[in-house]
C-alpha positions as CSV (number, residue, x, y, z in Angstrom):
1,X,-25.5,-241.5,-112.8
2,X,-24.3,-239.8,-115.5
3,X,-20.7,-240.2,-117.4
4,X,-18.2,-237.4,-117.3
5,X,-14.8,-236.8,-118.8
6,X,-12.4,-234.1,-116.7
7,X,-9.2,-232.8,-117.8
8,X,-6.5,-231.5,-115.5
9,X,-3.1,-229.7,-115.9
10,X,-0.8,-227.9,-113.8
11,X,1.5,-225.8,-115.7
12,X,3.5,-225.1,-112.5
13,X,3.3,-225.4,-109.1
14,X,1.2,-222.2,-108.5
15,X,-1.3,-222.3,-111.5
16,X,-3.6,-225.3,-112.6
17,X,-6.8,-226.0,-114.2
18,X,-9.6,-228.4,-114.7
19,X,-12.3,-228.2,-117.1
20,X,-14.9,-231.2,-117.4
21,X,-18.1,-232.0,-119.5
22,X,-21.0,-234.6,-118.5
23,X,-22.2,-236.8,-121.3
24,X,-26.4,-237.5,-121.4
25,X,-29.2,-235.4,-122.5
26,X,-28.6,-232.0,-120.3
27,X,-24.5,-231.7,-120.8
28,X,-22.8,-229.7,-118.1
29,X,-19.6,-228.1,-118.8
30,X,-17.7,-226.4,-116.2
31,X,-13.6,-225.1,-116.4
32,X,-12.0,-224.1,-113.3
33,X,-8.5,-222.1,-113.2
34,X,-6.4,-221.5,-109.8
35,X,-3.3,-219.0,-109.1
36,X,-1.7,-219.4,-106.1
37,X,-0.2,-216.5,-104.3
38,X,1.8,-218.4,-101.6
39,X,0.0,-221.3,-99.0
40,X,-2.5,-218.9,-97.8
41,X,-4.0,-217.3,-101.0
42,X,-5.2,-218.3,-104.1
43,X,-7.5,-216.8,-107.2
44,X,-9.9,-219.1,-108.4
45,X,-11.9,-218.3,-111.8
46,X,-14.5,-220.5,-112.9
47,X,-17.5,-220.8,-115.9
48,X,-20.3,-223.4,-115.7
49,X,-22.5,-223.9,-118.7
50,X,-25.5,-226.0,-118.9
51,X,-27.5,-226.8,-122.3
52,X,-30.9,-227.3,-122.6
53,X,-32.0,-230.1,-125.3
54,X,-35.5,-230.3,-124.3
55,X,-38.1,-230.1,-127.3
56,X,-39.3,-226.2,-126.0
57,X,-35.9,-224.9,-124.7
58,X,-33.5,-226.6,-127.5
59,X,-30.2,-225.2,-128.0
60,X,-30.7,-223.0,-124.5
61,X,-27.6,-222.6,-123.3
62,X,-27.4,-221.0,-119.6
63,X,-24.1,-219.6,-118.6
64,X,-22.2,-218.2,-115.4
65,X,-19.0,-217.1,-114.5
66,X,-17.2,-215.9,-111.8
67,X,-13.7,-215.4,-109.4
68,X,-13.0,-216.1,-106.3
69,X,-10.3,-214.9,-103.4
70,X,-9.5,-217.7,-101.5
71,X,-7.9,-217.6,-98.0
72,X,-6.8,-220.4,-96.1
73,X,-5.6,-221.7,-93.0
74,X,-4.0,-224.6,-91.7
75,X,-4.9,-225.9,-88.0
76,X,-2.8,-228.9,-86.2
């Protein structure tokens, strides 16, 4: 188990985002941000980061990014 602190906000009812950091010897840090279009589509963009602290691959830092188009649907 490892700690993590995660921050939220939504500035209005169609955009938000979330970024969040784990605490230990590996430290993850990821940010998330969301548009929503109407109830059926959304943009989501994103970056993860993970840092290496390991004696041979100190201060390696490995990042990716990315966006998503997300569609969704509702069923009863």
């Amino acid at each position: 188990t490892v700690p993590k602190v995660t921050l939220k906000k939504q500035f209005n009812p169609k955009l938000s985002a979330t970024a969040s950091r784990t605490l230990g010897t590996n430290p993850k840090s990821n940010a998330k941000a969301q548009y929503k279009f109407n109830n059926n589509w959304s943009v989501i963009g994103f970056w993860d980061s993970v840092e290496s602290t390991s004696s041979d691959e100190q201060g390696k830092q490995t990042d990716k990014i990315g966006l998503d188009l997300e569609y969704r649907v509702q069923f009863k």
